[in-house]
NUSETI-228832 format. One line per 5 residues: number of its first residue (from 1); their letters; for each residue x, y, z of N, C-alpha, C, O. Coordinates in Angstrom, 1 decimal. Layout:
BEGIN
NUM	A	X/Y/Z/X/Y/Z/X/Y/Z/X/Y/Z ~ ... .
***
This chain:
BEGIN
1	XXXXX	45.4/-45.1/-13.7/44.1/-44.8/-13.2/43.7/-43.3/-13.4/44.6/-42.5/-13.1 ~ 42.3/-42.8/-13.9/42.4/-41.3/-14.2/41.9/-41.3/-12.7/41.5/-42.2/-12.0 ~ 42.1/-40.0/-12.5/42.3/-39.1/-11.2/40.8/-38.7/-11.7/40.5/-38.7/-12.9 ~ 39.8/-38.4/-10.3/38.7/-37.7/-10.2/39.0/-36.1/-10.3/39.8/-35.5/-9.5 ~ 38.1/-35.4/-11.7/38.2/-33.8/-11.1/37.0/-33.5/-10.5/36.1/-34.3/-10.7 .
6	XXXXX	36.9/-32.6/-9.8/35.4/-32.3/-8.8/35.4/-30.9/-9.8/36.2/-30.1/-10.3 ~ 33.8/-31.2/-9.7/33.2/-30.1/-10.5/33.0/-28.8/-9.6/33.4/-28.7/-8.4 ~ 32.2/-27.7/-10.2/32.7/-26.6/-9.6/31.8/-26.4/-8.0/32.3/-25.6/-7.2 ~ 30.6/-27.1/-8.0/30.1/-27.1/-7.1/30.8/-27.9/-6.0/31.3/-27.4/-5.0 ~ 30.9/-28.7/-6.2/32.5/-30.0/-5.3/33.4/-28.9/-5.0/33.6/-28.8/-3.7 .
11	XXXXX	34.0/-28.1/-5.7/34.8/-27.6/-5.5/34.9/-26.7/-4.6/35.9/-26.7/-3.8 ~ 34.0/-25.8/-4.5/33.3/-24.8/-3.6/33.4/-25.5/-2.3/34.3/-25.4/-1.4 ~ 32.2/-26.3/-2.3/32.1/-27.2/-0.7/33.1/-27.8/-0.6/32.9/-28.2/0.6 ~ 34.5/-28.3/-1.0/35.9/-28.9/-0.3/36.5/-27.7/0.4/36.7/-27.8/1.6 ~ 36.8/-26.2/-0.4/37.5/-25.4/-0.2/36.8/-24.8/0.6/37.4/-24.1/1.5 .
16	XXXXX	35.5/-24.8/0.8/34.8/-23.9/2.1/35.1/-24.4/3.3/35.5/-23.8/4.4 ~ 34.9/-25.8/3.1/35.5/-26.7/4.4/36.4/-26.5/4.9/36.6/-26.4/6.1 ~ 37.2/-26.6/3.9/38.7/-26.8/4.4/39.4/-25.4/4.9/40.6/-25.3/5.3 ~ 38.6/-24.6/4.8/38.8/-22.6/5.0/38.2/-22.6/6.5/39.0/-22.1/7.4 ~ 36.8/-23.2/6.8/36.6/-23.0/7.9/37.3/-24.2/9.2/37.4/-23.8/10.3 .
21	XXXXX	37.6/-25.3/8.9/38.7/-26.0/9.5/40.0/-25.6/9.7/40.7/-26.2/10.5 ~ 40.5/-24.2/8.8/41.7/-24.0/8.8/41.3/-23.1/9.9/42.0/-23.0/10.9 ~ 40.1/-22.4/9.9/39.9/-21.0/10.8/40.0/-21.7/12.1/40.9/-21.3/12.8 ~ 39.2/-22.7/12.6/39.4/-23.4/13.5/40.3/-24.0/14.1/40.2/-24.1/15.3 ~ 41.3/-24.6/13.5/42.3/-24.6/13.9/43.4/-23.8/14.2/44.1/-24.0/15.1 .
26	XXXXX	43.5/-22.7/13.1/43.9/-21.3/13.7/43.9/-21.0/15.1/44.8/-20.8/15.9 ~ 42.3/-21.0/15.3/41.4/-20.5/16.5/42.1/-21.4/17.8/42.3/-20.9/18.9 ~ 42.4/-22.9/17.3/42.8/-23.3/18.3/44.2/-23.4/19.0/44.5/-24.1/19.9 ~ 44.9/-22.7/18.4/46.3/-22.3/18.9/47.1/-20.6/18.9/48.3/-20.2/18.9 ~ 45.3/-20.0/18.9/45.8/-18.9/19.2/45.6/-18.4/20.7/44.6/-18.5/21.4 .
31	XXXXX	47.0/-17.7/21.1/47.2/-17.2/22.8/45.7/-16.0/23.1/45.4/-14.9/22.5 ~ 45.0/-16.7/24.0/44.5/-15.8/24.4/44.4/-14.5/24.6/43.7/-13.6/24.1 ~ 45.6/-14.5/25.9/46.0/-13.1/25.7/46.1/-12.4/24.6/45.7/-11.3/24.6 ~ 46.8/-13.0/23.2/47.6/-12.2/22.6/46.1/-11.7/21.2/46.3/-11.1/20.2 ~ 44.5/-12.2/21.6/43.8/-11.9/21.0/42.8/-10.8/21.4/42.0/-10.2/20.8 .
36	XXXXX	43.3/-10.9/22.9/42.5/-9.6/23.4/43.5/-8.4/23.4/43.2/-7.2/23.7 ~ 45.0/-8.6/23.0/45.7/-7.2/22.7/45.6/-6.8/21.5/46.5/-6.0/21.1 ~ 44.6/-7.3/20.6/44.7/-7.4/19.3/43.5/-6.4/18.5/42.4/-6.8/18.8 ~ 43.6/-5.3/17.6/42.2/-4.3/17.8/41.5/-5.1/17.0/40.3/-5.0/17.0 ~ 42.1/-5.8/16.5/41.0/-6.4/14.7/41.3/-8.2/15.3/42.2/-9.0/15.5 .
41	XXXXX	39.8/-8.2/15.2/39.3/-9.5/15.1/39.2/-10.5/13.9/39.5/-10.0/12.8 ~ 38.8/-11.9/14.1/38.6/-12.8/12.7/37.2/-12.6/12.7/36.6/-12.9/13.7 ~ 36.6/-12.1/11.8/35.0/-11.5/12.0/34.5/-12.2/10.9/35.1/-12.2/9.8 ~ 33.3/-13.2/11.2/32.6/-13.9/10.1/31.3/-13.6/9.7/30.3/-13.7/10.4 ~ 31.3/-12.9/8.2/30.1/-11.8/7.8/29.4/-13.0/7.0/29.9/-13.0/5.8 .
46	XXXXX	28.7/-13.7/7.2/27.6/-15.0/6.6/27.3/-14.4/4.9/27.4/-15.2/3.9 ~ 27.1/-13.3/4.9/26.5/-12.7/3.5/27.3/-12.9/2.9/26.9/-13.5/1.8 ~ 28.9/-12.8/3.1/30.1/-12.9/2.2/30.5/-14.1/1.5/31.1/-14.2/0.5 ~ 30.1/-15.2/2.4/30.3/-16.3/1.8/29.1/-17.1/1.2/29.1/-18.3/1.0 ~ 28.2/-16.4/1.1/27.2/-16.8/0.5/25.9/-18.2/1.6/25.1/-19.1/1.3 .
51	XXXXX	26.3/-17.5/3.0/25.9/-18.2/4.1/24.8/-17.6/4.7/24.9/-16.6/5.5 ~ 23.6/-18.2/4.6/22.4/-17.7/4.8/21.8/-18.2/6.1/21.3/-19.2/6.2 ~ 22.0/-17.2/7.3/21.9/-17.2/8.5/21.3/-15.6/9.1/21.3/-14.4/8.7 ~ 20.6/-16.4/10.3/20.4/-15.0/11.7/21.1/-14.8/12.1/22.2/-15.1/11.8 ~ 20.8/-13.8/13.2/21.7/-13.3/14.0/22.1/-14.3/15.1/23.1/-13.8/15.6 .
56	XXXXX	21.8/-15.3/15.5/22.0/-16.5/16.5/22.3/-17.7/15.8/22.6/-18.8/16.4 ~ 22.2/-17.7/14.6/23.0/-18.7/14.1/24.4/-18.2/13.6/25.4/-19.0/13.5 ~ 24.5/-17.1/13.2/25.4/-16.5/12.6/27.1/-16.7/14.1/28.3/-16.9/14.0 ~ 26.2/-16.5/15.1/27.1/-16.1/16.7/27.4/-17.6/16.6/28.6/-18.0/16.5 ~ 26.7/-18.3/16.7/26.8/-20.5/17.0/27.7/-20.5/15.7/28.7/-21.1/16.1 .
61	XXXXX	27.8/-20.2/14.5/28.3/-20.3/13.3/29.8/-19.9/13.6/30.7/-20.8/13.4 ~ 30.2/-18.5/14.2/31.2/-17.9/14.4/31.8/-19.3/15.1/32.7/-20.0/14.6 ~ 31.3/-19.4/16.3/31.6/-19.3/17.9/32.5/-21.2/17.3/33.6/-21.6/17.5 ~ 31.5/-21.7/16.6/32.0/-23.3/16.1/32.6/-23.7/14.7/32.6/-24.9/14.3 ~ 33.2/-22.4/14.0/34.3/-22.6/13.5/35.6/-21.6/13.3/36.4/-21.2/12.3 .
66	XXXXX	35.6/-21.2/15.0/36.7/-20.4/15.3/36.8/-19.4/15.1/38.0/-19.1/15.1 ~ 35.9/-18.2/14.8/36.0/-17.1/14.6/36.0/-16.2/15.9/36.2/-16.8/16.9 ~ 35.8/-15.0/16.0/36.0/-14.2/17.5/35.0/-13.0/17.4/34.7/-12.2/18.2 ~ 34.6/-13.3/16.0/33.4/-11.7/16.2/32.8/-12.0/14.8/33.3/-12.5/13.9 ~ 31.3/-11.5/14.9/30.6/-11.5/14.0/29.7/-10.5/13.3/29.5/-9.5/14.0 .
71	XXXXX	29.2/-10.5/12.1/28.6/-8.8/11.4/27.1/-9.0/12.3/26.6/-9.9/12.8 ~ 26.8/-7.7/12.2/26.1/-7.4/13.2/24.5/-7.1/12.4/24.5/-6.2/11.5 ~ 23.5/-7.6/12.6/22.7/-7.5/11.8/21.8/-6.4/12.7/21.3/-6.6/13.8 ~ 21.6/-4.9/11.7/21.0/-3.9/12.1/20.0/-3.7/12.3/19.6/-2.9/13.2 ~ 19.2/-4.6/11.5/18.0/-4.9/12.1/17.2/-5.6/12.5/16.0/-5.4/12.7 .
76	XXXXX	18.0/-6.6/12.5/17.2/-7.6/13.8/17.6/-6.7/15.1/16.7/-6.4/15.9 ~ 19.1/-6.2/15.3/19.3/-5.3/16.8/17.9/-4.2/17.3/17.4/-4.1/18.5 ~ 17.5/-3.4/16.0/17.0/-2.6/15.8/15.1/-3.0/16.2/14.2/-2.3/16.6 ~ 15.1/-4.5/15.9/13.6/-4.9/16.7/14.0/-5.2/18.3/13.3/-4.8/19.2 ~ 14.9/-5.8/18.5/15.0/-6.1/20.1/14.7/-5.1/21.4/15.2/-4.1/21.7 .
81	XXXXX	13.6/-5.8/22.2/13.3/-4.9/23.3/14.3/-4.7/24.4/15.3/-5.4/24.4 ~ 14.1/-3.8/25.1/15.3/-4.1/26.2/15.6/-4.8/26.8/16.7/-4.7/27.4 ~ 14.8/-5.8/26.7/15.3/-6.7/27.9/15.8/-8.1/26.8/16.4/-9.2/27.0 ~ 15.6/-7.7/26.0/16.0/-9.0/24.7/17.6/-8.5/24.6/18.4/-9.3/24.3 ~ 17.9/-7.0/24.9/19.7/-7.1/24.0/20.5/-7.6/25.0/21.6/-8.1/24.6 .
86	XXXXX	20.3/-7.6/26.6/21.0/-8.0/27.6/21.0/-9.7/27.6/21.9/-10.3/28.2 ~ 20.3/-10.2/27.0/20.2/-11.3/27.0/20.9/-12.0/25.8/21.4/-13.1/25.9 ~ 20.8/-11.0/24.6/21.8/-11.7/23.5/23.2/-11.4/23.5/24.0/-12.0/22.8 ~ 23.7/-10.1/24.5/24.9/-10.2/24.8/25.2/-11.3/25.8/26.3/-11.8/25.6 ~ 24.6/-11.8/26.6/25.0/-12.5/27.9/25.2/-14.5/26.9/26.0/-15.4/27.2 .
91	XXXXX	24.1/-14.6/25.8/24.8/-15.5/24.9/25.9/-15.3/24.1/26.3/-16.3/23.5 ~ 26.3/-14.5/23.9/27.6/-14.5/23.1/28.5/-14.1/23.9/29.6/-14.3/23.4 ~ 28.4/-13.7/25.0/30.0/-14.1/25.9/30.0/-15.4/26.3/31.0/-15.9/26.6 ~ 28.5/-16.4/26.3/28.9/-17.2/26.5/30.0/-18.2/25.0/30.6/-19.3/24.9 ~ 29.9/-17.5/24.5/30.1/-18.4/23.2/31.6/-17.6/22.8/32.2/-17.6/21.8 .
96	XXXXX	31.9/-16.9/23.9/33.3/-15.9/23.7/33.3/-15.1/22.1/34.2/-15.0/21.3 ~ 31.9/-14.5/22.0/32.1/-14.1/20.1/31.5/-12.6/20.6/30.8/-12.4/21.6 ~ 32.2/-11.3/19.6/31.7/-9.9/20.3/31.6/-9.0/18.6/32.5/-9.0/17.8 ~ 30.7/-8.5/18.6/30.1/-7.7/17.4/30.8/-7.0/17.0/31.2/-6.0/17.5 ~ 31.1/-7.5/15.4/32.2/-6.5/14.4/31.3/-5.8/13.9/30.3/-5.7/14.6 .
101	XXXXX	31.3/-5.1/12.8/31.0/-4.1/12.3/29.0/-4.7/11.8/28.4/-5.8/11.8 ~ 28.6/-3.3/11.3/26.8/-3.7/10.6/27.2/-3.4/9.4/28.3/-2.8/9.2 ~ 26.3/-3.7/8.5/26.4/-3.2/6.6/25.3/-1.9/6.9/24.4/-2.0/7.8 ~ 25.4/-0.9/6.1/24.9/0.1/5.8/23.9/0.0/5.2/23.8/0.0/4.0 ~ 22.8/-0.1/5.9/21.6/-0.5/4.9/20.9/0.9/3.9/19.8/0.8/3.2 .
106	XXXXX	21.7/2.0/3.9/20.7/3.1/3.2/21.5/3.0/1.6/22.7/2.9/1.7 ~ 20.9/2.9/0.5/20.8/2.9/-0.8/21.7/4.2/-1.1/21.0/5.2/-1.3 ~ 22.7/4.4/-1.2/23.5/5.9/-1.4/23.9/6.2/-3.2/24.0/7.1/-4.1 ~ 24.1/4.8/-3.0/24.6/4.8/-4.8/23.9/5.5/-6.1/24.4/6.2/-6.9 ~ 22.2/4.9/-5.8/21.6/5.2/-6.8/20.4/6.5/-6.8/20.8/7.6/-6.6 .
111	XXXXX	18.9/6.4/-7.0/18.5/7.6/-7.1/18.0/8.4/-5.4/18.0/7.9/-4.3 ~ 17.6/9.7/-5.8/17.3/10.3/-4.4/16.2/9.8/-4.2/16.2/9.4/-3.0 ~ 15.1/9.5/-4.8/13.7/8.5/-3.7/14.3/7.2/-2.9/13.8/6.8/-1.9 ~ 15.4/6.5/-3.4/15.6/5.1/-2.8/16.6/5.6/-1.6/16.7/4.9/-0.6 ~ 17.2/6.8/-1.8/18.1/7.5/-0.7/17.2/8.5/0.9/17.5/8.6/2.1 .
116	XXXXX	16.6/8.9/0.5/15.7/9.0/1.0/14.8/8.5/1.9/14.4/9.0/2.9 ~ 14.4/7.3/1.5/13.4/6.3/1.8/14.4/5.4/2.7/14.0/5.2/3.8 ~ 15.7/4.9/2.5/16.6/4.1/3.3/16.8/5.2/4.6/16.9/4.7/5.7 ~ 16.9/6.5/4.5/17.1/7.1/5.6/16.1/7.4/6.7/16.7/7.8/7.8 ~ 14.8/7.3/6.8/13.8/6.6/7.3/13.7/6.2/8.5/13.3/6.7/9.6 .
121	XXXXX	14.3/4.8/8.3/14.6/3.8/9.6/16.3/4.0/9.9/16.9/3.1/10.4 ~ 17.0/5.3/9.6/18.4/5.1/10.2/18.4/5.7/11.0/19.6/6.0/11.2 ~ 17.2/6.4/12.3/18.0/6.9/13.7/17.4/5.3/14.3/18.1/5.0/15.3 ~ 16.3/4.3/14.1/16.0/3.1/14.8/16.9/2.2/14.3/16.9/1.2/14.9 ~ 17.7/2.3/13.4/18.7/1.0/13.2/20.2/1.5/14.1/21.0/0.8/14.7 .
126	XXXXX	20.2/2.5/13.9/21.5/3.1/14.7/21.4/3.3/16.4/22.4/3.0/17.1 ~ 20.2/3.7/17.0/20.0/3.5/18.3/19.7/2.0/18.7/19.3/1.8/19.8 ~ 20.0/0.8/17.5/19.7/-0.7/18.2/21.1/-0.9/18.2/21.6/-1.4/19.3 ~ 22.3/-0.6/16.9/23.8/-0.8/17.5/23.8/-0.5/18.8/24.1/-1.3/19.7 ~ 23.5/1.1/19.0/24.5/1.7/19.8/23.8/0.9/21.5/24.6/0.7/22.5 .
131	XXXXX	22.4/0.7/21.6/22.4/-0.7/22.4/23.1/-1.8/22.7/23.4/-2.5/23.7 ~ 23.2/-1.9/21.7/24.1/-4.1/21.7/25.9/-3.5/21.6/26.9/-4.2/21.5 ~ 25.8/-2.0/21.8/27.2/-1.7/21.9/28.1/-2.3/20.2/29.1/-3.1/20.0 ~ 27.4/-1.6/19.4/28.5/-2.1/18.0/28.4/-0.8/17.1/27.4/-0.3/16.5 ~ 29.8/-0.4/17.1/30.0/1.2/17.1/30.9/1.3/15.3/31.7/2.2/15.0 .
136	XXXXX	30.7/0.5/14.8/30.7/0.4/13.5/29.9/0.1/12.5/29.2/-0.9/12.8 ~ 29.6/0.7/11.2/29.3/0.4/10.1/30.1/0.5/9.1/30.8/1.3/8.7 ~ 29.7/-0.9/8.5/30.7/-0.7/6.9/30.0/-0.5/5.6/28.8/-0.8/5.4 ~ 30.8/0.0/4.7/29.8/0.5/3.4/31.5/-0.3/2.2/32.6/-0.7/2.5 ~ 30.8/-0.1/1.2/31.9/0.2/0.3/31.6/1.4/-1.1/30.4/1.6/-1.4 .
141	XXXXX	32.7/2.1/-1.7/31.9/2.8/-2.3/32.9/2.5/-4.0/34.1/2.0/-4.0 ~ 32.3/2.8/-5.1/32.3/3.0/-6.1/32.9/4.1/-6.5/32.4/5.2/-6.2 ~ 34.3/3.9/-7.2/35.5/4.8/-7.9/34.5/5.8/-9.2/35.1/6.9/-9.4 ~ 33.6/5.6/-9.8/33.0/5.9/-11.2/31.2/5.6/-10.8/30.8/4.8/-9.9 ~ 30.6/6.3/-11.4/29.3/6.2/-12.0/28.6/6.2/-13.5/29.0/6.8/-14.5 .
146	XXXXX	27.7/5.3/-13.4/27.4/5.1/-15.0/27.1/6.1/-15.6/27.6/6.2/-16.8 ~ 26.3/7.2/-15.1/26.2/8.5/-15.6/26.7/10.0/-15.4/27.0/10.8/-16.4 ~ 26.7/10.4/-13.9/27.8/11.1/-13.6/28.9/11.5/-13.3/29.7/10.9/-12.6 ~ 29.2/12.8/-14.0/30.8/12.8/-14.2/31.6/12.7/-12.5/31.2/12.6/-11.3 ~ 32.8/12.9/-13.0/33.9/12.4/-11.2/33.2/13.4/-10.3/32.5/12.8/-9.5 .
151	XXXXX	33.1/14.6/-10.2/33.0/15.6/-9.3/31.3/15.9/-9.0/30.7/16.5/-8.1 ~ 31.1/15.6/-9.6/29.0/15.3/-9.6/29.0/14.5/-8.6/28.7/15.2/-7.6 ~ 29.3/13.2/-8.1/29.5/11.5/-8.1/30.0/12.2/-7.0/29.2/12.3/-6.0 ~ 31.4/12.7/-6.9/32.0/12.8/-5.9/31.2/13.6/-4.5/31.3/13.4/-3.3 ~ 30.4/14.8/-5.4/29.7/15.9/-4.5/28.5/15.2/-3.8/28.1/15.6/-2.8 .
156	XXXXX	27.9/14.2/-4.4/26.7/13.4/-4.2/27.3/12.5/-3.0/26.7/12.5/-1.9 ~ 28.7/11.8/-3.2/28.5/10.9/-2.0/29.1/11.9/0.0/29.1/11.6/1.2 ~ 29.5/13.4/-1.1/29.8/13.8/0.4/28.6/14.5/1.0/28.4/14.9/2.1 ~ 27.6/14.4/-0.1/26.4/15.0/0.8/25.6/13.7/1.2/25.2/13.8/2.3 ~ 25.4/13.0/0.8/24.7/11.5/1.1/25.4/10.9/2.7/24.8/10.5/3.7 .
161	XXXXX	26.9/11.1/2.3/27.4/9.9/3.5/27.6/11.1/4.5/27.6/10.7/5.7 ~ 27.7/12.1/4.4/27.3/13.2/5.1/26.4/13.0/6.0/26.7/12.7/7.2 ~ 25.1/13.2/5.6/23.7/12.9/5.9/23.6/11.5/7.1/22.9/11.2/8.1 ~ 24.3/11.0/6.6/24.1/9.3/7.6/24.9/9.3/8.1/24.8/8.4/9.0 ~ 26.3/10.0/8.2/27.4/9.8/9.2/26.5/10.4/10.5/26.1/9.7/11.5 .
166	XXXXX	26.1/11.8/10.3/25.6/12.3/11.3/24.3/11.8/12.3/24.0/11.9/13.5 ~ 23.8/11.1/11.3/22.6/10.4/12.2/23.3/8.8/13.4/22.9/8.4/14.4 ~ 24.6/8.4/12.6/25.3/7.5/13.0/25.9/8.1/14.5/25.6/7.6/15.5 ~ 26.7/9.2/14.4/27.3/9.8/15.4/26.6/10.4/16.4/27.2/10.7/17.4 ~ 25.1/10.7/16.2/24.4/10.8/17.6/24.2/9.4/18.3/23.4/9.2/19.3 .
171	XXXXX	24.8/8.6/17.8/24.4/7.1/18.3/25.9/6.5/18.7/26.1/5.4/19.1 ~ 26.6/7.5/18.4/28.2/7.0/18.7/28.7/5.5/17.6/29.5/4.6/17.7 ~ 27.9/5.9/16.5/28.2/4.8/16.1/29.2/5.7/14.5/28.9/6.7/13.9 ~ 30.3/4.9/14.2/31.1/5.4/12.8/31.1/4.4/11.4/30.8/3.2/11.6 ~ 31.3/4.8/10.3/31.4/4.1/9.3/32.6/4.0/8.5/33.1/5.0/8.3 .
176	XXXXX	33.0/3.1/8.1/34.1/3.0/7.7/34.1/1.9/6.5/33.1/1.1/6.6 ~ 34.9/1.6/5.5/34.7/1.4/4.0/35.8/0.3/3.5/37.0/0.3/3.7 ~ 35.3/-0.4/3.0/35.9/-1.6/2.3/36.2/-1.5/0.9/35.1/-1.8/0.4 ~ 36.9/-1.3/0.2/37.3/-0.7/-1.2/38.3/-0.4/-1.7/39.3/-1.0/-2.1 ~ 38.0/1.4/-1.7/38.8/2.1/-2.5/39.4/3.1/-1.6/40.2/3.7/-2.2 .
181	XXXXX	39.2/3.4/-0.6/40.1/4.3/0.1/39.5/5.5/-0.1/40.3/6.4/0.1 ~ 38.1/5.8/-0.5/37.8/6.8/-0.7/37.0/7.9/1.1/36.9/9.1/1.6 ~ 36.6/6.5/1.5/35.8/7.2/2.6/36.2/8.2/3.7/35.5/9.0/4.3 ~ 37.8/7.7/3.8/38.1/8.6/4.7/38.4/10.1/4.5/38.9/10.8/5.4 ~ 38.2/10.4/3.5/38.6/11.5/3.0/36.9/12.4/3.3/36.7/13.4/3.9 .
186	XXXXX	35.9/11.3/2.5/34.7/12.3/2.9/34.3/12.2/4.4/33.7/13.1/4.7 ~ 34.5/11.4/5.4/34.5/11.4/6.9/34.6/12.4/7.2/33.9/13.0/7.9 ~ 36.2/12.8/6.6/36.2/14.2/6.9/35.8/15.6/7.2/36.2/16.5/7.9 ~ 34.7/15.5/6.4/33.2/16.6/5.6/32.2/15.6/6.5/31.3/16.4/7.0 ~ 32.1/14.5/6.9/30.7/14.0/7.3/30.7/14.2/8.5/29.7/14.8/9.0 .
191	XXXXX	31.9/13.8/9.5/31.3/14.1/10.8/31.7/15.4/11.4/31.5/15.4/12.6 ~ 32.1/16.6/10.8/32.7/17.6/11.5/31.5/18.9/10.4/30.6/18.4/9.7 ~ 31.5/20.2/10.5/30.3/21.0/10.1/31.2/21.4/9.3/30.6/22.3/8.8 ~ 32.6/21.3/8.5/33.5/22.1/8.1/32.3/22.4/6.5/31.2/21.8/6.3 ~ 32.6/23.1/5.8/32.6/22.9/4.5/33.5/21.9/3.4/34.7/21.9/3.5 .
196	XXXXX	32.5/20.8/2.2/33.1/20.0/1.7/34.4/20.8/0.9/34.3/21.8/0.1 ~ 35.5/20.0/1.4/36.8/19.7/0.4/37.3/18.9/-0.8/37.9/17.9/-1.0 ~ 36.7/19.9/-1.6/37.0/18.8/-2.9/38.1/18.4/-3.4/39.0/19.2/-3.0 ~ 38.5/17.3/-4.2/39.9/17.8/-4.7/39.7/18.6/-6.1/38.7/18.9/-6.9 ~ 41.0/18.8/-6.2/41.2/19.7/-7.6/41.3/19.4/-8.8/42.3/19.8/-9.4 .
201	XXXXX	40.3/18.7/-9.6/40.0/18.1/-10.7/40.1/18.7/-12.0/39.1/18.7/-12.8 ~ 41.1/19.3/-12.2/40.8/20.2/-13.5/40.4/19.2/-14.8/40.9/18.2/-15.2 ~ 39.0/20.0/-15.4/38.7/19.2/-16.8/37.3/18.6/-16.5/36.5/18.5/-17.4 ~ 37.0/18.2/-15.4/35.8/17.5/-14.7/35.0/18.6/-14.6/35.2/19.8/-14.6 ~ 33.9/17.8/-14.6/33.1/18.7/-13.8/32.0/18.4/-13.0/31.4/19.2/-12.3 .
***
C-alpha cells in the first residue's frame, strides 16, 4: 500500500501541533516551584511562528498551550489608560502568564529619516512597558551591511542603540539581542556616558 506524503502545508500544521501539544504537556508536569526559581521562562512571541494575534489573545494563546510568559506588544501597552493596565495585569495572573520581553520598534538598520522618525513615539512606548512592568526589549542586529564598511556600521549602531538605550533606561526598561552577540558590547557605550570603545580593526575603516 503507498504511504501518504503530506505536502508542505500539511506538514507545517502537523508539526505546529504537535510543538504546541508537546509545550503543553511539558507545561503539564512541570514543578511549580521549580518554575518560579527559574529566571527564563517558555515565552510565546505569536510573530515568530507566523501567528497572528493581540495582545489578549496572544496571553489566552500562551496561557492554553502551556507557555508561562508572553512578548509584549509596545504598543497596544503604550495606548492603555490607567486604569486599563491594572486590569490586563489582573487577567493574566489569572491565566498564571507574565510579560517577556517587547520587539524594538525603532528602524536602526537602515537610513537616518526612518531612524529618526521610529524615535518619535519611543519615550510613549517605553513609559507603557515600564507601566505593565516589562523591563525588556529585544532587537537583533546584523554582523555586515550592504554598503558600509565594518567600522562605519559598527560606529552607526553604537550611536543609534545608544540613543534608544537611554530613552529605554529612564523607563527602567533594557534591551538585549537575539543573534550575534554583538549587543552587549555596545550596551556598554549605550547605557553608561563613557566614550565609544571600538575594537581594533586594522585595514577597515
Amino acid at each position: 500500500m503507498a504511504m501518504h506524503q503530506p505536502n508542505r502545508r500539511q506538514f507545517i500544521h502537523q508539526t505546529t501541533i504537535a510543538s504546541l501539544a508537546g509545550g503543553a504537556l511539558f507545561a503539564s508536569f512541570s514543578d511549580a516551584a521549580e518554575v518560579k526559581q527559574r529566571k527564563m521562562t517558555i515565552d510565546l512571541v505569536c510573530g515568530n511562528i507566523g501567528v497572528s494575534a493581540n495582545q489578549r489573545e496572544a496571553i489566552e494563546l500562551a496561557a492554553r498551550h502551556g507557555f508561562e510568559s508572553v512578548s509584549a506588544d509596545g504598543a497596544f501597552l503604550a495606548s492603555l489608560s490607567d486604569d486599563q493596565v491594572p486590569e490586563l495585569k489582573s487577567f493574566m495572573k489569572a491565566q498564571s502568564i507574565v510579560f517577556g520581553a517587547a520587539g524594538l520598534p525603532v528602524e536602526f538598520r537602515r537610513d537616518d529619516d526612518r531612524f529618526r522618525e521610529g524615535l518619535k513615539d519611543m519615550p510613549k512606548f517605553a513609559a507603557g512597558l515600564q507601566r505593565a512592568g516589562v523591563d525588556r526589549v529585544s532587537t537583533w542586529l546584523m554582523p555586515c551591511h550592504d554598503t558600509l564598511p565594518y567600522l562605519q556600521n559598527f560606529r552607526q549602531h553604537v550611536t543609534r542603540l545608544r540613543t534608544v538605550a537611554r530613552t529605554l533606561k529612564e523607563h527602567d526598561v533594557l534591551p538585549h539581542e537575539h543573534g550575534f552577540g554583538v549587543l552587549p558590547l555596545l550596551l556598554r557605550e549605550c547605557v553608561t556616558t563613557r566614550p565609544a570603545s571600538l575594537p581594533n580593526q586594522q585595514g577597515l575603516n
